[in-house]
N, C-alpha and C positions, 0 to 999 in steps of 0.2 A: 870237561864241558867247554866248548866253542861261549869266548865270551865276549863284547864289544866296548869299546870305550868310546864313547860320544865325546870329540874333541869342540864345544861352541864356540872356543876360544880362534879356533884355527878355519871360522867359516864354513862349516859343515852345513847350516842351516840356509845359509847363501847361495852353496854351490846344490843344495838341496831346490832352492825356486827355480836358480836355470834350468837343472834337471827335468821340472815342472813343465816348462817354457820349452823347451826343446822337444817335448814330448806332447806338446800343443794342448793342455789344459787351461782352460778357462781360466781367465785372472782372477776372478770370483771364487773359484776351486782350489786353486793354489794359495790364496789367502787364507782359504779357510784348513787349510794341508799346514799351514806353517802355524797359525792357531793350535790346530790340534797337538803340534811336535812339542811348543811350547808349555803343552796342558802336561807332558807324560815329561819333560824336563822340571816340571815343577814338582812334579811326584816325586822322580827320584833323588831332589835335594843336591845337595853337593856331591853326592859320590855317584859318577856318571857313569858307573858300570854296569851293563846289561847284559843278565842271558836270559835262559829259558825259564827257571824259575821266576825271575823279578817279573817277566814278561806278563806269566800264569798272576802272579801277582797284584801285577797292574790290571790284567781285565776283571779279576773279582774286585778291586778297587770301582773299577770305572762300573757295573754292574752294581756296587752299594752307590752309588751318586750319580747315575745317568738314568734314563729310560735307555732298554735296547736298544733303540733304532737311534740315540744319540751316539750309546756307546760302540756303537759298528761303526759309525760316518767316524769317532774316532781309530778306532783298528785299521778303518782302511786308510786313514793318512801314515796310521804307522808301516803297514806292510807296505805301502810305499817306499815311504824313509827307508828301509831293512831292503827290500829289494834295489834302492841308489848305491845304500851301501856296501852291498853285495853281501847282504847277510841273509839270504832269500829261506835258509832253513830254521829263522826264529821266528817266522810270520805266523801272525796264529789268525786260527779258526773262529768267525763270526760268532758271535751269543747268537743261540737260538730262544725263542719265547714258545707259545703255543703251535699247532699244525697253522697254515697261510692258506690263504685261498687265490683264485686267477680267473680271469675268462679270455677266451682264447678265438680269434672268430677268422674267417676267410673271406672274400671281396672281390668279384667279377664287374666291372665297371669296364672295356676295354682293356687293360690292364690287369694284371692279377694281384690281387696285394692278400696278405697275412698279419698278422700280429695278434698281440694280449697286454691284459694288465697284469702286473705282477703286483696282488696283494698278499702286500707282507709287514711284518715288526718290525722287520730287523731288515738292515744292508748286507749281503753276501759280498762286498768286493766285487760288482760290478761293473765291470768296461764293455762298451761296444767292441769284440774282437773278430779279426779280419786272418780264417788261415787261408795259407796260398796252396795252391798245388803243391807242392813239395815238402811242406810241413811235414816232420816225420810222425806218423802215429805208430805206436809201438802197442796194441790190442793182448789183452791177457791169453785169449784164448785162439785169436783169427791170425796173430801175428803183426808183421810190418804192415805199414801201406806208406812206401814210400812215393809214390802218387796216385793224385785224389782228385775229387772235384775242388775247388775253393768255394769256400762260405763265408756268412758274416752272421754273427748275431751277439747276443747278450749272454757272457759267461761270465764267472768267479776268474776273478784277479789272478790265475793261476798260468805260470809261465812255461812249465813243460807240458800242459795239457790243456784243452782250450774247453772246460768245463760248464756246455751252453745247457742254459734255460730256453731258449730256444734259438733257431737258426735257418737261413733258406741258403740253399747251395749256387751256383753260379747257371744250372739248367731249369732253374725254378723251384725244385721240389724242397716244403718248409716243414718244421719239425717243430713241436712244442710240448714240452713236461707239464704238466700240472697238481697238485697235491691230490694224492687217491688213499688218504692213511684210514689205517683199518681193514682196507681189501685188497691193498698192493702187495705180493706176496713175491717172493725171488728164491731161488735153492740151488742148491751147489750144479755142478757142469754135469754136464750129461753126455755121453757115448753119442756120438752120430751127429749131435744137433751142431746146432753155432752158437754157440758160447757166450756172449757178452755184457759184460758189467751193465747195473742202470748208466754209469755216469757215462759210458762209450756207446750208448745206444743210437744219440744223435749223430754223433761223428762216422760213426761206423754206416750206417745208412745215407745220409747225405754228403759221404765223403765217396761211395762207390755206386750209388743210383742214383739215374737222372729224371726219374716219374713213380707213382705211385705203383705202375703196373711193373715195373721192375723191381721194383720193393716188396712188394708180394711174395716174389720167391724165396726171398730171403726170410721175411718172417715168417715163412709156413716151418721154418726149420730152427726160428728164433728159443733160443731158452736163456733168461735173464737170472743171473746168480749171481749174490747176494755181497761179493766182495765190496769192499770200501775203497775208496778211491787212495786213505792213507786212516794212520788210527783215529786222527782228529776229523774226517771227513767221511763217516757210515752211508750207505746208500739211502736216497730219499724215495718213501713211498711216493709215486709217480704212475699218471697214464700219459698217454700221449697222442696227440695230433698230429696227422699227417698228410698231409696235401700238396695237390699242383690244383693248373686249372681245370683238371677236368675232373678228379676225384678229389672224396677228403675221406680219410679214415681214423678211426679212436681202437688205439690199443690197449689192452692192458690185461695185464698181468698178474691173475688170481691163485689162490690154490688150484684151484683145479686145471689148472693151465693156462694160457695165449689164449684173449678173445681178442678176436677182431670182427670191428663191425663197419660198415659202410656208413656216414656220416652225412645225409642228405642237406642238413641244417646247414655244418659251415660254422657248428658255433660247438664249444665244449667248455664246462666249469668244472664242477669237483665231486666227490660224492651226494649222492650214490653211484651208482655204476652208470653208463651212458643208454644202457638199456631202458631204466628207470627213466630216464630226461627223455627220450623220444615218445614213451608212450605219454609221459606227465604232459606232453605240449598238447595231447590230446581235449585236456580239459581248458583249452584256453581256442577253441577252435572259433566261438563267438564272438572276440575280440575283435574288432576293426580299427582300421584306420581312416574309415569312411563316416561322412556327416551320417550319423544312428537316425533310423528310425522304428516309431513305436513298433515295437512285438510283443507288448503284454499281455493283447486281448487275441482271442483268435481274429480269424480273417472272416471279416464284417463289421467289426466293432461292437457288436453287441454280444449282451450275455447276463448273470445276475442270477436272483432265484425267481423273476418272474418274465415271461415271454417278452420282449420289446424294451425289456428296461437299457438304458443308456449307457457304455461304461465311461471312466473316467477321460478325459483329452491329455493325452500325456506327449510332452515336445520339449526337446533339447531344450535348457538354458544357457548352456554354453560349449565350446569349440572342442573336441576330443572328447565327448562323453561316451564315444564307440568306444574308448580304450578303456570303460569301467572293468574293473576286474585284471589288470594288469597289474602280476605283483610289480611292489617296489621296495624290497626288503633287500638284504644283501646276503640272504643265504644262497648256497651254488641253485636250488630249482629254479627260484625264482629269476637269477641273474643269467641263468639258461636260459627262461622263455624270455624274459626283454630281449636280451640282445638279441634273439631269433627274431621276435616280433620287427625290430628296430632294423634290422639288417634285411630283411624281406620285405620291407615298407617300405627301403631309401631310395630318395630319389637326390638324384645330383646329376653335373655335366661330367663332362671323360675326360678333361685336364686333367694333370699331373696333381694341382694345387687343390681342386676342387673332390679329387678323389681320397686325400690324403686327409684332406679336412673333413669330409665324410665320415671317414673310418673312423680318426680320433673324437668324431662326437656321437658316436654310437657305444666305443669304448668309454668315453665320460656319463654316459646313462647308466652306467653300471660299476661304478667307479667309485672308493669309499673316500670319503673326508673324515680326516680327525676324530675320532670321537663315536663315530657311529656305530664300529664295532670295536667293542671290548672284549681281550678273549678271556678264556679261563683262568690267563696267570697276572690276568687287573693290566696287560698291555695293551695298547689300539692299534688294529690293522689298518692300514691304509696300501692307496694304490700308489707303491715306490713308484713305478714307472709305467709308463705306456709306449706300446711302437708300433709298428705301420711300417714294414717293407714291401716294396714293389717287388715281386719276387720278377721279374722280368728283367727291369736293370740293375736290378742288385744294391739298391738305394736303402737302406738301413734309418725311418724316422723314429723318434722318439722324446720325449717330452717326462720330467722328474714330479714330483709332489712338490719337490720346491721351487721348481723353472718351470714355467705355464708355456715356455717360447717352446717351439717345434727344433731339431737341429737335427741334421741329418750326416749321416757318414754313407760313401759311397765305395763300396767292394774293389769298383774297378778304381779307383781314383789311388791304389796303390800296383807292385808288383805281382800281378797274380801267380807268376811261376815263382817266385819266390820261396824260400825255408824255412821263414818266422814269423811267429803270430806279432800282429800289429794290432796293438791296446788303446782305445780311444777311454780314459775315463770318463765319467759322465756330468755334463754340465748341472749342478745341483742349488746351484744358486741363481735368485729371480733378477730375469734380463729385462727392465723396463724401459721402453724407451720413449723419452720425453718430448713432447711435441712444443711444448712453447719454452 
């Protein structure tokens, strides 16, 4: 067994910040990266020997004295470290808590934009990651694609394979997973079809089609089996969203086969099935976003059990009382119809700034704080992250639970013909900035 000797004495944790620094992390991040190295040097005591069991060791340590979502922000400083070190095959796999939840919505404004919240317990090792065209993809069942379109979006810390939560390609068309547990179903390869793992479903699509309607042919021939990405990394119950500007589609993937359905909303959370969310917005068809007025009585005003008698005068008392009746809970129907509501309501200008900021405050209507949901295993979900890309320029925005500031990476602002995935970690610490 491959095993490592942390040298502190010889600057390891030093040549660990530049490492930091050269790879354009936050200072705020990087502090909090050299904290953490510190935390698991203090575990292991004097004898600075690591492998895979100490490792296995350390995370049920850090699991009896952390909350999840502490204990992950720790793991990813370490697969850090292990990956400077070049020890990239000790990195381990995130604590998971209960199933997470997401909402996922799309955005015509002159522009097209996409994005979600990813509510979650836990940190996956997430970077904003940028492949280029030349990125090799090595597909279990489709083979090479030694070139592709380039994409950017939000995957797991993983450096031979760019494993996105979601992603939009360099011709527009955007992709997004979401939690479907319970009715996500996947099974071995099948004769004829096209083959591919959930975790290559992104890559594989917005790495060889440039619109929704080219996508289409592909998925009519799609079958999803059930392979793991590695032992530590099983396939995640998942549907998914897929869009440019002129279409949006929700797939997903049951026993009984590949539905696909056409997506008129622009907006998708989690179960039940998407079928369910389109008709449910049915019962919210009253809702407005217009000054209410009275509908109690019929039309005339009167009524009662005697001819001419008066009915009550009933009138607003205050601003959005058309919106009575709009949930505001944080289970997936309800965080379907707001943001449907909320995103067919918006009104805003067609600037870049003012689109952007839009978006993000349709995703914070729906958006969990601390505390508000607790799952089965006494964990709180919260919204890790929000984003908002212009799927037009390739502008990747996104904002933490712990940094309120917006900070954007941009696709083109590296080599797109390039061969290697380019990892932005994510700015996770709050940027205030001080006016007097």
């Amino acid at each position: 067994m491959r095993q490592l000797q942390i040298e502190v004495e010889n600057g390891q944790l030093e040549n660990f910040e530049m490492y930091l620094y050269e790879r354009e992390n936050a200072p705020a991040t990087i502090q909090k990266y050299l904290t953490d190295i510190r935390t698991l040097l203090r575990y292991l005591g004097e004898d600075k020997v690591i492998d895979k069991k100490r490792l296995l060791d350390y995370k049920e340590w850090l699991l009896g004295n952390y909350a999840v979502s502490s204990a992950n922000s720790i793991l990813a400083a370490l697969n850090q470290f292990l990956d400077y070190l070049g020890f990239g095959e000790l990195k381990q796999r995130y604590l998971e808590g209960g199933s997470h939840m997401c909402t996922s919505i799309t955005w015509k404004n002159g522009d097209f934009y996409f994005g979600r919240n990813m509510d979650l317990e836990y940190s996956f090792g997430e970077c904003v990651t940028v492949t280029p065209r030349r990125f090799p993809f090595r597909f279990r069942y489709e083979g090479a694609l030694a070139s592709h379109y380039a994409m950017i979006g939000m995957a797991a810390g993983e450096t031979s394979f760019p494993l996105y939560a979601e992603a939009v390609n360099e011709k527009g068309l955007c992709m997004a997973g979401l939690n479907f547990p319970g009715n996500a179903y996947y099974g071995k390869a099948a004769e004829g079809k096209a083959n591919a793992a959930v975790y290559e479903l992104i890559p594989w699509l917005l790495g060889t089609c440039a619109s929704v309607e080219e996508a289409e042919e592909k998925l009519s021939r799609l079958n999803l089996t059930d392979d793991a990405f590695s032992e530590n990394m099983p396939p995640a119950p998942l549907h998914w969203m897929l869009a440019d500007r002129e279409r949006c589609l929700v797939i997903e993937s049951v026993r009984e086969g590949i539905n696909i359905y056409e997506d008129p909303v622009g907006v998708l959370t989690n179960n039940p099935s998407f079928e369910y969310h389109r008709t449910n917005l049915n019962n919210y068809l009253n809702v407005t976003a217009q000054y209410p007025r009275a509908q109690f009585l019929r039309p005339g005003g009167k009524g009662g059990a005697s001819a001419g008698e008066d009915g009550p005068d009933l009138k607003p008392y205050s601003q959005g009382m058309g919106g009575i009746g709009l949930p505001g809970d944080f289970s997936s129907a309800s965080r379907f119809v707001k943001a449907a509501f909320l995103k067919w309501n918006s009104v805003c200008g067609k600037s870049e700034e003012e689109n952007v900021s839009q978006f993000f405050h349709i995703l914070d209507s729906v958006a969990m704080p601390r505390g508000a949901v607790i799952t089965q295993d006494g964990n709180y979900d919260i919204t890790t992250y929000s984003c908002c890309v212009n799927a037009d320029t390739g502008i990747y925005y996104y904002k933490t639970y712990g940094n309120s500031r917006i900070a954007a990476v941009d696709m083109r602002g590296i080599d797109l013909d390039g061969d290697k995935l380019t990892a932005y970690p994510m700015e996770t610490g709050q940027v205030i900035r001080k006016v007097n």
